[in-house]
N, C-alpha and C positions, 0 to 999 in steps of 0.2 A: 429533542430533535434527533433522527436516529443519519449514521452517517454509513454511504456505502463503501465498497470495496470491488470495482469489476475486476474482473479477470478471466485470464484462457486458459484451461487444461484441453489441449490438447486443440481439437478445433471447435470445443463446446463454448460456449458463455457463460462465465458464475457471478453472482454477485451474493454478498455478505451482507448485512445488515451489523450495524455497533451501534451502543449506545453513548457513544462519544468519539469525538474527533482522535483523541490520544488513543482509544483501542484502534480505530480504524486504520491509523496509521503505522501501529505496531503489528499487527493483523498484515498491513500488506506487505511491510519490510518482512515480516517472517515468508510469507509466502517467496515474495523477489529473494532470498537465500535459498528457500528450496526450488528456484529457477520457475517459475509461475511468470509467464507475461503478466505483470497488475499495468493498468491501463488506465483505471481511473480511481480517485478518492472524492467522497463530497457529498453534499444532503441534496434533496429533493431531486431536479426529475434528473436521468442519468449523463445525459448530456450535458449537464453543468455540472462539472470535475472539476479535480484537479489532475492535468494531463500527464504523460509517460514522462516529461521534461522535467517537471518539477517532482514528479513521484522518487527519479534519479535519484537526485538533487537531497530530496530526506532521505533516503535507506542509505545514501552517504554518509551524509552527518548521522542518522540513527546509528548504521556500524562505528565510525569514529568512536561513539560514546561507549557503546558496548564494551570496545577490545581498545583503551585509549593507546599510544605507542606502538600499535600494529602486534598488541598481546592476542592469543585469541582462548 
């Protein structure tokens, strides 16, 4: 099952295709550091995500893991 990635450059729409939930998620964290609105994560049709709230929510805990003790 392949899992998407939306997001905005600029005032375009993109979306990314992954072959797993863990790249999709690592995909959008990288993006949300180089300042990319990611807007949604998740499979099938696009409207069923996971939304900006919770997208927050892991690129927090993802950087926590990165740089643990605020190293970077």
């Amino acid at each position: 099952m392949e899992w998407h990635v939306q997001y905005r450059v600029g005032a375009v729409e993109q979306v990314e295709m992954h072959a797993t939930p863990e790249r999709a998620i690592e995909a959008a964290c990288k993006l949300i550091d180089l300042g990319v609105d990611v807007h949604g994560i998740g499979t099938g049709a696009l409207s069923d995500s996971i939304a900006g709230a919770e997208i927050a929510l892991i690129h927090a805990q993802w950087s926590r893991l990165r740089a643990p003790l605020g190293k970077r």
